[in-house]
C-alpha positions in Angstrom: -33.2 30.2 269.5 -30.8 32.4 267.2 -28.6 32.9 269.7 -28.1 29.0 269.5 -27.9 29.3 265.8 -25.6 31.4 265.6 -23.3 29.6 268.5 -24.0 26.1 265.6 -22.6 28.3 262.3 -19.5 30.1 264.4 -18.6 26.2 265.8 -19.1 24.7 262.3 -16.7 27.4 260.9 -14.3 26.6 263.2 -14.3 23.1 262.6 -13.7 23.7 258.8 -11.1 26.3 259.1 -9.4 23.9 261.4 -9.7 20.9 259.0 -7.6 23.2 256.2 -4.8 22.8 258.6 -4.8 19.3 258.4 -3.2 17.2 255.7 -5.1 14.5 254.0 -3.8 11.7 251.4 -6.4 12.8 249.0 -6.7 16.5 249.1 -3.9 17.7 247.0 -5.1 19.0 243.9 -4.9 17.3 240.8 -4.0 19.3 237.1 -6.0 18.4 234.2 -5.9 20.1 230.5 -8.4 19.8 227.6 -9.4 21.6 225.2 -10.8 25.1 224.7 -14.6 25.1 224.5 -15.6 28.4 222.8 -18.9 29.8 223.7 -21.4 31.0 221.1 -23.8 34.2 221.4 -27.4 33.2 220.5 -26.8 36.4 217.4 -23.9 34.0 216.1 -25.6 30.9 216.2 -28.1 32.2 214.0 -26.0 33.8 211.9 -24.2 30.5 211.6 -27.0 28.6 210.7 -28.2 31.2 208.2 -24.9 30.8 206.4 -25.0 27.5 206.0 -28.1 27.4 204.7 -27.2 29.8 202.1 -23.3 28.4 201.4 -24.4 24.9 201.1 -26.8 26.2 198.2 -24.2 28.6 196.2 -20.8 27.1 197.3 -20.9 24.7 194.6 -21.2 28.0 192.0 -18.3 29.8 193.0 -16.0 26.3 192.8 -17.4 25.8 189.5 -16.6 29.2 188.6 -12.9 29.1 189.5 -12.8 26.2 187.7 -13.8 27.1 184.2 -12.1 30.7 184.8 -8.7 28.4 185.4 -9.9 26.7 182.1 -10.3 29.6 179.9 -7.3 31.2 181.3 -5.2 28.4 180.2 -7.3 27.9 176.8 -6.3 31.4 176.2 -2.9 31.2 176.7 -2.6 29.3 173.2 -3.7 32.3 171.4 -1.3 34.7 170.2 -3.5 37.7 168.4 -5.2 39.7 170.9 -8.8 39.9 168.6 -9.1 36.2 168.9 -8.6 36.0 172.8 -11.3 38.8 173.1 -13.9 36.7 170.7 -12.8 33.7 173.2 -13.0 35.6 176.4 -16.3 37.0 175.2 -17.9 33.4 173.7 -16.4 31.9 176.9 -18.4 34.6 179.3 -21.5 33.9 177.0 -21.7 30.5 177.8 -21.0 30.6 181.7 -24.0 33.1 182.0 -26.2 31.1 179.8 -25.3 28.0 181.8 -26.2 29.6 185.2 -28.6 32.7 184.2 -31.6 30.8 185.6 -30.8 29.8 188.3 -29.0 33.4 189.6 -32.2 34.9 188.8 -33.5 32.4 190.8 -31.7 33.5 194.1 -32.6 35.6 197.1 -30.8 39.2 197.5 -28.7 37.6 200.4 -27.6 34.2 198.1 -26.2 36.3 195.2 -24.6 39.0 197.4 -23.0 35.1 199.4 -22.2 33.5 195.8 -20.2 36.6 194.7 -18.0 37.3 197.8 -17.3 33.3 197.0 -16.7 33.6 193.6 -13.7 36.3 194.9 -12.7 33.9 197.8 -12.1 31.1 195.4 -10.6 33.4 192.4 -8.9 36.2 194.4 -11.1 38.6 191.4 -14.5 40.1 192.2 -17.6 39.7 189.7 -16.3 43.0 188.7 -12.9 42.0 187.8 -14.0 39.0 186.3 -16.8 41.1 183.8 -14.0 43.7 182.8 -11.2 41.2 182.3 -13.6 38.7 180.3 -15.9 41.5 178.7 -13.9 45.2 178.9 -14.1 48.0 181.4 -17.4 49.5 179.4 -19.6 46.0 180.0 -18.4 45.5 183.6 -19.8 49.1 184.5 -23.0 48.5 182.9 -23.6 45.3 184.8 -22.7 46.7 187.8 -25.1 49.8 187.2 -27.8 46.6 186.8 -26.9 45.0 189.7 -27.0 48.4 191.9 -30.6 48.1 190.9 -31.1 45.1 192.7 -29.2 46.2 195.7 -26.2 44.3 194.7 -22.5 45.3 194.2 -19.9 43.8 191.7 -17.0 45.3 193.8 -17.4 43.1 196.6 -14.9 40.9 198.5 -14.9 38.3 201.1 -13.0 39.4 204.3 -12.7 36.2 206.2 -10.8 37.8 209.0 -13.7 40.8 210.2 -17.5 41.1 210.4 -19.8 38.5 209.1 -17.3 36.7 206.7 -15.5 35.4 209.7 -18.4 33.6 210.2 -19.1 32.5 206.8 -15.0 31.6 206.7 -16.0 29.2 209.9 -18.9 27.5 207.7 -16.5 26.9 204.8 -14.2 25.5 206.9 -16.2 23.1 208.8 -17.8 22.1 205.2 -14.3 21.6 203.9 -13.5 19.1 207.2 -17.0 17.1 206.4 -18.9 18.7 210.3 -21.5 19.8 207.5 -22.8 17.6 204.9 -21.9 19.6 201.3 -22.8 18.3 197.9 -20.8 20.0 195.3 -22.8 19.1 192.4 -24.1 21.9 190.1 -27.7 22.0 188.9 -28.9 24.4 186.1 -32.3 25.6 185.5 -33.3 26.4 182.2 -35.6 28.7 180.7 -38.9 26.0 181.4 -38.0 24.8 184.7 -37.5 28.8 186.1 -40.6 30.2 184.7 -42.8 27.4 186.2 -41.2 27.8 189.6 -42.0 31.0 189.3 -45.6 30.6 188.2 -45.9 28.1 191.3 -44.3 30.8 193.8 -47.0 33.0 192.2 -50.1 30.8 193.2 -48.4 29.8 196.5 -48.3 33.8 197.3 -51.7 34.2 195.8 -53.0 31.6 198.3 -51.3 32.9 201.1 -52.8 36.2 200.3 -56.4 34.8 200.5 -55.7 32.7 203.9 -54.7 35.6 205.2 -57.4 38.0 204.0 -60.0 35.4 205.6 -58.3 35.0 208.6 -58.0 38.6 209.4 -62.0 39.0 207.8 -62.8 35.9 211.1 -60.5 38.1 213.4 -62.5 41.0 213.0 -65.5 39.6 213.6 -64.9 37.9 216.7 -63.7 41.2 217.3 -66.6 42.7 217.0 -68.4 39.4 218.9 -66.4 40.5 221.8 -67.5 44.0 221.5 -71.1 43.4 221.2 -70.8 41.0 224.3 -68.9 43.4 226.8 -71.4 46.8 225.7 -74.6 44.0 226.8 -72.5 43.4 230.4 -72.3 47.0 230.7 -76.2 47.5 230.1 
């Protein structure tokens, strides 16, 4: 029987290879271009989404920010006397941070450390540059000593061409050709609205806490159900 087999594969062999031999209307081949498809690691994807999540929320920050830094900087440019233009860089900085303390101290670790390597994107200064230029060298080392504090650094950039700002970069840019629905409206918090979101994360974590205390208090019991079951099967 696999003799026979084997005689039915070596004569259907050499019917295809003789078929190649023979011409046919329709087998030439046929070109066709399109487009490069890129292919995504599941590690990017994530870090995609992640992004966007957090871009879509401080994106609208950083534009502000070059905005009113292109304001002052043109305000500025009418005063002569060097004293002045400090008391106007300094009442100018005042104001930004009063307009958007709140809602920094509102922000995750990861959505300030995204809103400042913006902030440099869109101005080409980093927080740092922008604290010494607008409040002197001595200010813009005491903030960043703060901000150290909270695992932050004034000095950094956005590198859109290496790392995870490539990926970021690729966000931007598919918000900039409307593949990702962006609002860029601003919304402050004031001094009210932060303290009672706070005050409701508070109870939220507080109730959390209890859930879980009383789920792992049921866990351990049936736990100990189990226990008390198995030692009876034994004896």
């Amino acid at each position: 029987m696999k003799y026979h087999i084997l005689i039915g594969l070596l004569s259907l062999t050499t019917c295809l290879f003789a078929q190649e031999n023979i011409p046919h209307p329709d087998d030439s081949l046929k070109e066709y271009e399109s487009a490069a498809v890129s292919v995504y690691t599941d590690d990017y994807l994530k870090k995609y989404n992640r992004f966007k999540r957090i871009i879509v929320k401080v994106y609208p920050y950083a534009l502000h920010a070059a905005d009113v830094i292109d304001e002052i900087d043109q305000n500025a440019e009418s005063i002569n006397r060097r004293r002045k233009k400090n008391k106007f860089y300094r009442q100018s900085y005042h104001d930004l941070k009063e307009k958007f303390k709140y809602f920094i101290l509102d922000l995750y670790t990861s959505e300030g450390q995204m809103l400042m390597k913006l902030i440099h994107r869109e101005t080409g200064m980093t927080v740092y540059d922008i604290s010494n230029k607008y409040r002197g060298r001595q200010k813009a080392e005491m903030f960043n000593l703060m901000a150290k504090i909270w695992d932050q650094d004034l000095h950094v950039k956005f590198e859109p061409d290496s790392g995870d700002d490539k990926i970021a970069e690729t966000v931007i840019q598919d918000i900039q050709s409307g593949l990702i629905e962006f609002n860029d409206e601003i919304v402050t918090i004031d001094k009210l609205a932060y303290k009672e979101k706070k005050a409701d994360a508070k109870k939220a974590r507080k109730k959390a806490k209890k859930r879980r205390k009383v789920y792992l208090k049921k866990k351990k019991k049936r736990e100990r159900e189990k226990k008390k079951q198995e030692r009876k099967k034994k004896s």
